[in-house]
C-alpha positions in Angstrom: 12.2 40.1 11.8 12.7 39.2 15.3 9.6 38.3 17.9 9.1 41.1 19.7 8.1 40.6 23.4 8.8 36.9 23.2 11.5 35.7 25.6 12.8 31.9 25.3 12.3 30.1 29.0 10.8 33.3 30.6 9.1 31.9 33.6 6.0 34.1 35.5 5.8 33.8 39.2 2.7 35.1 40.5 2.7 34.3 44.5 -0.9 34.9 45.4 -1.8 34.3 49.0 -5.4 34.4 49.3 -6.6 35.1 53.1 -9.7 32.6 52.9 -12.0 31.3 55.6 -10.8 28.5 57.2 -12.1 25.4 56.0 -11.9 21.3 55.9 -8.2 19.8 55.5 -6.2 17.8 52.9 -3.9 15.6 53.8 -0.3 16.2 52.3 -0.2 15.8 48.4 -4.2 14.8 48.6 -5.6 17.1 45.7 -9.6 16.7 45.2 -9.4 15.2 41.9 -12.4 17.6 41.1 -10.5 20.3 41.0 -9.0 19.6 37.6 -12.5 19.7 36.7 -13.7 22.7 38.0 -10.2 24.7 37.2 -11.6 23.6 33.3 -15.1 24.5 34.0 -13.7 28.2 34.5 -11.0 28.3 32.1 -13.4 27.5 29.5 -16.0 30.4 30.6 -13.6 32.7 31.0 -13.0 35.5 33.1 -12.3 39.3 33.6 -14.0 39.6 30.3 -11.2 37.5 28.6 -13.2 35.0 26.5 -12.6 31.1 27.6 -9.9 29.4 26.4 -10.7 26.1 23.5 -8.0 23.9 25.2 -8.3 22.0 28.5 -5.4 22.0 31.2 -4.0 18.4 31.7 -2.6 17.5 35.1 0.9 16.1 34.5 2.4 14.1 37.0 5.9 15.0 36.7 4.8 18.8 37.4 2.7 17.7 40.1 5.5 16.3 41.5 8.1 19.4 40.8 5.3 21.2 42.4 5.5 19.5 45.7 9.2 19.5 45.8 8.8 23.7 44.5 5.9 24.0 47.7 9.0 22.5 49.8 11.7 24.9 49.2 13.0 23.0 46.4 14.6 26.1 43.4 12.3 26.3 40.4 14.6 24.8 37.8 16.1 22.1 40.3 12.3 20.9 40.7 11.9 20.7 36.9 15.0 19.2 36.2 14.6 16.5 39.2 11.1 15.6 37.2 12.7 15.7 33.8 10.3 18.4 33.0 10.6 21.5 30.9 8.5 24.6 30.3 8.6 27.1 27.9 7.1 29.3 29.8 5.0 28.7 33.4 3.1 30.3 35.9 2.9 29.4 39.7 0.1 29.6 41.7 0.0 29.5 45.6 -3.0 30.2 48.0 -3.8 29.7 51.6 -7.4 28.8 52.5 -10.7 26.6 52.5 -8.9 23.8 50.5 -12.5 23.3 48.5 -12.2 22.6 45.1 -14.6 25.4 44.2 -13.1 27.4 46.8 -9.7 27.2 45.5 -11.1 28.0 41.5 -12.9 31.2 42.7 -9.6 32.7 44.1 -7.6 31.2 40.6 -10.9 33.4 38.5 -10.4 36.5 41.5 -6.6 36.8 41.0 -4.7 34.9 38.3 -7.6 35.2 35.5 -4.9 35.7 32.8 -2.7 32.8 33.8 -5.8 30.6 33.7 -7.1 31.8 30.6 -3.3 31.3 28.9 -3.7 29.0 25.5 0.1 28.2 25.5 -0.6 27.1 29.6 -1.5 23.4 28.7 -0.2 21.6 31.4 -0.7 21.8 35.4 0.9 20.4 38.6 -1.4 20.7 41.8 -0.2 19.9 45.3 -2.3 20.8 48.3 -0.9 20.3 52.2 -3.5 21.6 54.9 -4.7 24.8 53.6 -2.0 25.0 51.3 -2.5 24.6 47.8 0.2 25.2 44.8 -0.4 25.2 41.1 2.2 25.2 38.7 0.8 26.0 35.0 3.4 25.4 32.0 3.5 25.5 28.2 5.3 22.2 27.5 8.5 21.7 25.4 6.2 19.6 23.1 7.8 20.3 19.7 6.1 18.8 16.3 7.5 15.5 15.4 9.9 15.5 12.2 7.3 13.3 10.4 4.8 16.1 10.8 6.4 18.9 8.6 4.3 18.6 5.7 1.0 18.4 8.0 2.5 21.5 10.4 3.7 23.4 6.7 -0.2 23.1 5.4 -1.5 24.1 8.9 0.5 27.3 8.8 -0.5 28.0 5.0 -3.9 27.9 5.8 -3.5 30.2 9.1 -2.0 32.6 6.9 -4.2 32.7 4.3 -7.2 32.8 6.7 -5.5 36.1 8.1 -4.7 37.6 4.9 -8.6 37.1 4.1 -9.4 40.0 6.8 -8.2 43.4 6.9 -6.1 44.5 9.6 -3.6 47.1 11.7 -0.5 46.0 11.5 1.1 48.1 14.3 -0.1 51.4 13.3 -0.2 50.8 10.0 -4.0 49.4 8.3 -3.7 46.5 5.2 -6.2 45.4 3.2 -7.6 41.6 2.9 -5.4 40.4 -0.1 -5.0 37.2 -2.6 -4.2 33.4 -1.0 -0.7 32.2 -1.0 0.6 28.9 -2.4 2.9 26.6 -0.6 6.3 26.4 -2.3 8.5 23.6 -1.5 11.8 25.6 -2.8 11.3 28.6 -0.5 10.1 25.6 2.4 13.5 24.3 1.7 15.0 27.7 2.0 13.3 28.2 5.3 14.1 25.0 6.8 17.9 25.1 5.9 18.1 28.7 7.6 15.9 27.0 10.5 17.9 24.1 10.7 21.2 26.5 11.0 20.3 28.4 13.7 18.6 25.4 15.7 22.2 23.6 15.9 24.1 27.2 16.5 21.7 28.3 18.4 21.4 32.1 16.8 18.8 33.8 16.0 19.0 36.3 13.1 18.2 36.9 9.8 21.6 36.9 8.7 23.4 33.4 7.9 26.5 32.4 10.1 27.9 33.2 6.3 26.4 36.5 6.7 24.0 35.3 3.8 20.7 37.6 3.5 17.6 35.6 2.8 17.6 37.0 -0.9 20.7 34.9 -1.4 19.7 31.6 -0.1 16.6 31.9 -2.2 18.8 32.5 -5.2 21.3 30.0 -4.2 18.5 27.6 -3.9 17.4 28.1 -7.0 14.2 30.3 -6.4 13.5 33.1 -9.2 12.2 35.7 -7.8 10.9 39.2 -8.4 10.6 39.7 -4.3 11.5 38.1 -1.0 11.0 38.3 2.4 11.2 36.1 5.8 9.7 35.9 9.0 11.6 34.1 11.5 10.4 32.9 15.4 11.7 30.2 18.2 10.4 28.8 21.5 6.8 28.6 19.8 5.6 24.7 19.7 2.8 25.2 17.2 1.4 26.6 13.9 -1.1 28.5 15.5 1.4 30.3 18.3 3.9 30.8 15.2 1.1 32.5 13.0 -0.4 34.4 16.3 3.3 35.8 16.9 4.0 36.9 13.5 0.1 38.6 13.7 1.2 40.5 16.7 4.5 41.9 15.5 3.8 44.6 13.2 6.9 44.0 10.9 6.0 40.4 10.8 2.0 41.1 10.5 3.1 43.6 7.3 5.2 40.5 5.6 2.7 38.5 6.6 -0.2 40.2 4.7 2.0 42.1 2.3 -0.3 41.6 -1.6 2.9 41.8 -3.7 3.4 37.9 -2.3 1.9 35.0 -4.4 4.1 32.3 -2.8 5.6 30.8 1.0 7.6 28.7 2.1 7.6 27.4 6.0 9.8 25.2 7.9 10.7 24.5 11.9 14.2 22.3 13.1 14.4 21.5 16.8 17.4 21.0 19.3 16.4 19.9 22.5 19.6 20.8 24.0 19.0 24.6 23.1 18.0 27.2 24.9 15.0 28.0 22.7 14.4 24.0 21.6 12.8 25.1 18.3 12.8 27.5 15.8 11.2 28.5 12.5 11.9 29.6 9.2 8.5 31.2 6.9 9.9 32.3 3.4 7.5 34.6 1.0 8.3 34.8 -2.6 6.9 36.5 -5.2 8.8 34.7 -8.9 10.1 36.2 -11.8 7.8 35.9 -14.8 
């Protein structure tokens, strides 16, 4: 079941010039180091009615510095790839105005509340010049380390359990709170090997470059099973994004919180040099007695 709306390096580009009263001047590349602080202060009230957001932007240097070069005419991806910096997914920010750092936050809340309020926006460049100030907002390719499956595995078990503990619409269609799921480590093998496969030939399918179904790995894995079924997702860096994803698509949300399931099995495998950098693998079984 494929992602739907998700689209591996989609970049937004919202070019917001904001006709503000004149004010003091920056020097070139002299960003008040307050506003950091202030952007913060409003992305954790929230705005528009959108509740605040639980994680803090960090300034990164290498995006401030594709920033700069990006204010300067430089191409989007040539600034990133001159800084060694990749996004998943970005937004840039430009206004023209009173340079203030409270200034500059109260046109960010008036006109690019959703790009502020972005969980998966974790990272920020800033350049101002004169009344010129750029913001570059990105979701860093800042995959789980190897050494972390089990931890990321348990994570994603207990964000799918916690969701299958509420009732819900998936799509149009309403499901009950049902039973927990264990963690198997067959079907987590199953997952990973699929994972793992299209990570290194960079496909993105349910069916095997074998044209294998999921049913058959589990059963060539060794799994005996009464019912299967698998979710599948890439570009996503963490449990919670992978679980929120799944939620969001229906046919993912029904596998998801489907009652006939007693066990799952989750995996990622990551390839820098792909287009999507990670994908994932979530197997649910229900064995044969």
């Amino acid at each position: 079941m494929r992602l739907t709306g998700r689209t591996v390096l989609r970049h937004l580009v919202a070019a917001l010039v904001a006709g503000l009263a004149v004010g003091p001047m920056l020097s070139a590349a002299a960003a008040d180091p307050s506003l950091l602080e202030a952007l913060n202060a409003a992305r954790s009230a929230g705005c528009s009615g959108s509740a605040g957001a639980g994680v803090a932007l960090r300034e990164s240097s290498r995006l401030s510095d594709a920033t700069r070069q990006l204010a300067q005419g430089t191409p989007y991806k040539d600034a990133l790839a001159m800084n060694g910096y990749r996004a998943m997914r970005s937004a840039t920010i430009r206004l023209r105005g009173d340079p203030a750092p409270q200034v500059v936050v109260d046109a960010v809340v008036k006109t690019s509340c959703a790009q502020l309020a972005d969980t998966e926006l974790r990272e920020v460049g800033i350049y101002q010049e004169g009344r010129e100030t750029w913001m570059l907002l990105a979701a860093p390719f800042a995959p789980p380390a190897p050494e972390d499956a089990a931890a990321v595995a348990m994570r994603v078990l207990e964000l799918v359990n916690k969701a299958r503990g509420i009732s819900r619409l998936c799509g149009n269609r309403p499901l009950a709170a049902t039973g927990e799921l264990q963690l198997n480590a067959t079907l987590s093998g199953v997952a990973y090997d699929h994972a793992r496969d299209m990570a290194q030939n960079e496909y993105f399918a349910h069916e095997g470059r074998d044209g294998s179904t999921p049913a058959v790995r589990a059963t060539r894995a060794g799994y005996k099973w009464q019912m299967v079924a698998e979710n599948i997702a890439f570009g996503v860096m963490t449990p919670e994004a992978a679980v929120e994803g799944w939620l969001k698509s229906p046919p993912h949300c029904t596998a998801l919180m489907a009652p006939q399931f007693t066990e799952m099995g989750v995996a990622f495998a990551v390839n820098p040099s792909s287009d999507a950098g990670i994908y994932w693998g979530q197997m649910f079984g229900t064995p044969r007695q």
